[in-house]
TORKOL-4160 file (C-alpha; in steps of 0.2 Angstrom, whole numbers, padded with zeros to 4 digits, m for minus):
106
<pt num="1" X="0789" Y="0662" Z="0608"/>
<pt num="2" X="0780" Y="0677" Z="0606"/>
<pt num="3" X="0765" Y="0682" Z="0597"/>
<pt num="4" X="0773" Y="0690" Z="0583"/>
<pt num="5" X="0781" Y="0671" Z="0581"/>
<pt num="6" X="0766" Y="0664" Z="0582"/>
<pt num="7" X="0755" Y="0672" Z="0569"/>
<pt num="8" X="0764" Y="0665" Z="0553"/>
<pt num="9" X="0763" Y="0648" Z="0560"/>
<pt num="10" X="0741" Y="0652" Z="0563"/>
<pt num="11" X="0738" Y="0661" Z="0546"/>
<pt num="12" X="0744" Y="0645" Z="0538"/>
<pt num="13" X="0735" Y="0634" Z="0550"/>
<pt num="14" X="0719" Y="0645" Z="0548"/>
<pt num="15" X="0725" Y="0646" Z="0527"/>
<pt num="16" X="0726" Y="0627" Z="0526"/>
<pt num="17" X="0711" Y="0623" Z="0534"/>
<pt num="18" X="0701" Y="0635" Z="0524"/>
<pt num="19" X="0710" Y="0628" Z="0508"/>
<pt num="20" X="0705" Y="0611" Z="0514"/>
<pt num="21" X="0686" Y="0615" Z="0516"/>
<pt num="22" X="0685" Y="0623" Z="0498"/>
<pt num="23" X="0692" Y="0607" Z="0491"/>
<pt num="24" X="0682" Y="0598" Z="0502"/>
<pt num="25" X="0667" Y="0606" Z="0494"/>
<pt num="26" X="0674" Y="0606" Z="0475"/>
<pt num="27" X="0675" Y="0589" Z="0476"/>
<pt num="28" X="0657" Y="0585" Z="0483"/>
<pt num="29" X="0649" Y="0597" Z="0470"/>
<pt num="30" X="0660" Y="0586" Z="0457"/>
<pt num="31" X="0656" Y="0569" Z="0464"/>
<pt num="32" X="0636" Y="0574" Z="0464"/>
<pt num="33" X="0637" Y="0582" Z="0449"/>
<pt num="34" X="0644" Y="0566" Z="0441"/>
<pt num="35" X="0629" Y="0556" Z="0450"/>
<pt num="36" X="0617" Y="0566" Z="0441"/>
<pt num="37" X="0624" Y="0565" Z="0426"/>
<pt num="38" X="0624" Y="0547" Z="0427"/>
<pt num="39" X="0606" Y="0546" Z="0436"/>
<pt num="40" X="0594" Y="0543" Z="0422"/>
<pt num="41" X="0581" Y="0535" Z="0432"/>
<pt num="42" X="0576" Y="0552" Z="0434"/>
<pt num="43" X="0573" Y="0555" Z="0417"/>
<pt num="44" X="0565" Y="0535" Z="0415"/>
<pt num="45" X="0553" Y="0542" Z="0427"/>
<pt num="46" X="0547" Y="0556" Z="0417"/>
<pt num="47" X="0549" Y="0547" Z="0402"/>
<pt num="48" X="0535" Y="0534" Z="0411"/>
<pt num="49" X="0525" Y="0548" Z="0420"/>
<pt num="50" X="0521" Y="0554" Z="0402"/>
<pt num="51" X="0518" Y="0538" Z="0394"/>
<pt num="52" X="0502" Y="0535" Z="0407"/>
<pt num="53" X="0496" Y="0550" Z="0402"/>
<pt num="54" X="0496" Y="0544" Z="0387"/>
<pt num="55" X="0490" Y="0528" Z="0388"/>
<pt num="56" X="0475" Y="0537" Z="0402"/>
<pt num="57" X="0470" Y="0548" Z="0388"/>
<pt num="58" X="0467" Y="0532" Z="0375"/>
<pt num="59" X="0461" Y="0522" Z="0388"/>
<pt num="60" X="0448" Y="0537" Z="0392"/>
<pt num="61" X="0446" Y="0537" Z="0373"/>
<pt num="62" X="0441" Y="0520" Z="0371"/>
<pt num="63" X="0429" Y="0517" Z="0387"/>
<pt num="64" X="0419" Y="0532" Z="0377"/>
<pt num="65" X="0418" Y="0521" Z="0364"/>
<pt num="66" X="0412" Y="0506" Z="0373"/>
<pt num="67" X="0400" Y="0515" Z="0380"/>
<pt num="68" X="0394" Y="0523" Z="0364"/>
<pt num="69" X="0394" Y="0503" Z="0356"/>
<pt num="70" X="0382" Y="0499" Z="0372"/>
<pt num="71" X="0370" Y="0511" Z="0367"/>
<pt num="72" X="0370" Y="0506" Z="0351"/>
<pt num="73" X="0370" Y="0488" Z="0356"/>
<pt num="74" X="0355" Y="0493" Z="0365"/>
<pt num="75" X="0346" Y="0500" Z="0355"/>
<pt num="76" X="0349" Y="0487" Z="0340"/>
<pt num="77" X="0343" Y="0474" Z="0355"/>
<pt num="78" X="0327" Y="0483" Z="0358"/>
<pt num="79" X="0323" Y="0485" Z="0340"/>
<pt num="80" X="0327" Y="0465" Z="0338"/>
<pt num="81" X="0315" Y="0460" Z="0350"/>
<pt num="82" X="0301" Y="0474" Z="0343"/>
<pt num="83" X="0303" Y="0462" Z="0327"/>
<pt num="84" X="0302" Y="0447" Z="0336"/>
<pt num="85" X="0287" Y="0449" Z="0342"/>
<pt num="86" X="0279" Y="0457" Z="0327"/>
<pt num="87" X="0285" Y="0442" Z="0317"/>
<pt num="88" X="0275" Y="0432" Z="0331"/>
<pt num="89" X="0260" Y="0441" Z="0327"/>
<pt num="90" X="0261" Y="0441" Z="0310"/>
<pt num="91" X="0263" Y="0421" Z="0311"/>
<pt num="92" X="0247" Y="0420" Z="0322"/>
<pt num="93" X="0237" Y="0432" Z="0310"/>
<pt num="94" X="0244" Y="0419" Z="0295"/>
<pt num="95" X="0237" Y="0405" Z="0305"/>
<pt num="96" X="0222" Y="0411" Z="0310"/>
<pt num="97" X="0219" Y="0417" Z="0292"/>
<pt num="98" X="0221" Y="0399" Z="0287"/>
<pt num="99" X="0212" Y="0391" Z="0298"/>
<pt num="100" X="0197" Y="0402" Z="0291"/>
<pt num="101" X="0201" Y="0398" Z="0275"/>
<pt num="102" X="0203" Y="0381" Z="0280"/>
<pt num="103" X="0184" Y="0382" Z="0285"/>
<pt num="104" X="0177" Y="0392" Z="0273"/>
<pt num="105" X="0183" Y="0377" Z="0260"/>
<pt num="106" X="0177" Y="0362" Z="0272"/>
Protein backbone atom coordinates (compact mmCIF):
# COMPACT_ATOMS: atom_id res chain seq x y z
CA UNK A 1 0.00 0.00 0.00
CA UNK A 2 0.99 3.23 -0.94
CA UNK A 3 0.45 6.63 0.33
CA UNK A 4 -1.85 7.68 -2.38
CA UNK A 5 -3.98 4.43 -0.96
CA UNK A 6 -3.72 5.47 2.22
CA UNK A 7 -4.92 8.91 2.40
CA UNK A 8 -8.71 8.17 1.78
CA UNK A 9 -8.71 5.74 4.52
CA UNK A 10 -6.97 8.99 7.07
CA UNK A 11 -9.23 11.76 5.78
CA UNK A 12 -12.05 9.68 7.11
CA UNK A 13 -10.23 8.48 10.12
CA UNK A 14 -9.12 12.27 10.80
CA UNK A 15 -13.16 13.22 9.39
CA UNK A 16 -14.82 10.76 11.86
CA UNK A 17 -13.00 11.66 14.69
CA UNK A 18 -13.46 15.34 14.18
CA UNK A 19 -17.25 14.59 13.53
CA UNK A 20 -17.15 12.65 16.86
CA UNK A 21 -15.70 15.52 18.95
CA UNK A 22 -18.44 18.04 17.64
CA UNK A 23 -21.09 15.67 18.73
CA UNK A 24 -19.45 15.11 21.67
CA UNK A 25 -19.60 18.77 22.45
CA UNK A 26 -23.32 19.31 21.05
CA UNK A 27 -24.49 16.96 23.17
CA UNK A 28 -22.74 18.35 26.51
CA UNK A 29 -23.90 21.90 25.68
CA UNK A 30 -27.56 20.20 25.30
CA UNK A 31 -27.28 18.17 28.43
CA UNK A 32 -26.19 21.30 30.57
CA UNK A 33 -28.33 23.40 29.07
CA UNK A 34 -31.21 21.25 30.03
CA UNK A 35 -29.55 21.16 33.76
CA UNK A 36 -30.02 24.87 33.81
CA UNK A 37 -33.20 24.99 32.79
CA UNK A 38 -34.16 22.51 35.30
CA UNK A 39 -31.93 24.30 38.19
CA UNK A 40 -34.18 26.59 39.81
CA UNK A 41 -32.31 26.56 43.11
CA UNK A 42 -30.56 29.18 41.35
CA UNK A 43 -33.37 31.41 41.10
CA UNK A 44 -34.75 30.20 44.98
CA UNK A 45 -31.55 31.59 45.90
CA UNK A 46 -32.15 35.04 44.64
CA UNK A 47 -35.60 34.81 45.36
CA UNK A 48 -34.25 34.34 49.15
CA UNK A 49 -31.31 36.68 48.94
CA UNK A 50 -33.97 39.47 48.33
CA UNK A 51 -36.39 38.52 50.69
CA UNK A 52 -33.62 39.19 53.64
CA UNK A 53 -33.16 42.35 52.40
CA UNK A 54 -36.27 42.86 52.76
CA UNK A 55 -37.00 41.62 55.86
CA UNK A 56 -33.18 43.53 57.08
CA UNK A 57 -34.82 46.71 55.99
CA UNK A 58 -38.24 46.15 58.29
CA UNK A 59 -36.23 44.88 60.85
CA UNK A 60 -33.96 48.09 60.77
CA UNK A 61 -37.23 49.82 60.65
CA UNK A 62 -38.54 48.52 63.63
CA UNK A 63 -35.32 48.57 66.01
CA UNK A 64 -35.67 52.44 65.09
CA UNK A 65 -38.86 52.48 66.48
CA UNK A 66 -37.95 50.50 69.70
CA UNK A 67 -35.52 52.72 70.25
CA UNK A 68 -37.77 55.81 69.57
CA UNK A 69 -40.47 54.03 72.17
CA UNK A 70 -37.51 53.84 74.77
CA UNK A 71 -36.95 57.32 74.77
CA UNK A 72 -40.28 58.10 75.11
CA UNK A 73 -40.54 55.53 77.74
CA UNK A 74 -37.93 57.28 79.37
CA UNK A 75 -38.93 60.30 79.47
CA UNK A 76 -42.74 59.49 80.52
CA UNK A 77 -40.70 57.40 83.46
CA UNK A 78 -38.79 60.43 84.45
CA UNK A 79 -41.72 62.57 84.40
CA UNK A 80 -43.66 59.78 86.70
CA UNK A 81 -41.40 59.85 89.30
CA UNK A 82 -41.13 64.02 89.11
CA UNK A 83 -44.90 63.52 90.17
CA UNK A 84 -44.31 61.11 92.59
CA UNK A 85 -42.46 63.02 94.51
CA UNK A 86 -44.26 66.11 94.25
CA UNK A 87 -47.52 64.34 95.31
CA UNK A 88 -45.19 63.37 98.37
CA UNK A 89 -44.56 66.77 99.14
CA UNK A 90 -47.75 68.04 98.65
CA UNK A 91 -49.11 65.22 101.18
CA UNK A 92 -46.42 66.36 103.75
CA UNK A 93 -47.35 70.23 103.22
CA UNK A 94 -51.24 68.83 103.75
CA UNK A 95 -50.17 67.28 106.94
CA UNK A 96 -48.32 69.53 108.34
CA UNK A 97 -50.87 72.16 107.55
CA UNK A 98 -53.27 70.17 109.59
CA UNK A 99 -51.35 69.50 112.27
CA UNK A 100 -51.20 73.40 112.82
CA UNK A 101 -54.68 73.70 112.48
CA UNK A 102 -55.04 70.82 114.60
CA UNK A 103 -53.16 73.13 117.28
CA UNK A 104 -54.45 76.34 116.49
CA UNK A 105 -58.00 74.69 117.55
CA UNK A 106 -56.76 72.80 120.76
Amino acid sequence: MNLEDLTPILIALIGGTGLWGWLTIKSKQSHELKLQEKDTSGEFKENLMERIKIVSSENKSLHVKVEELQAKLMEVSIALAASQEKIKHLESEVHLYQMKQQAKQD
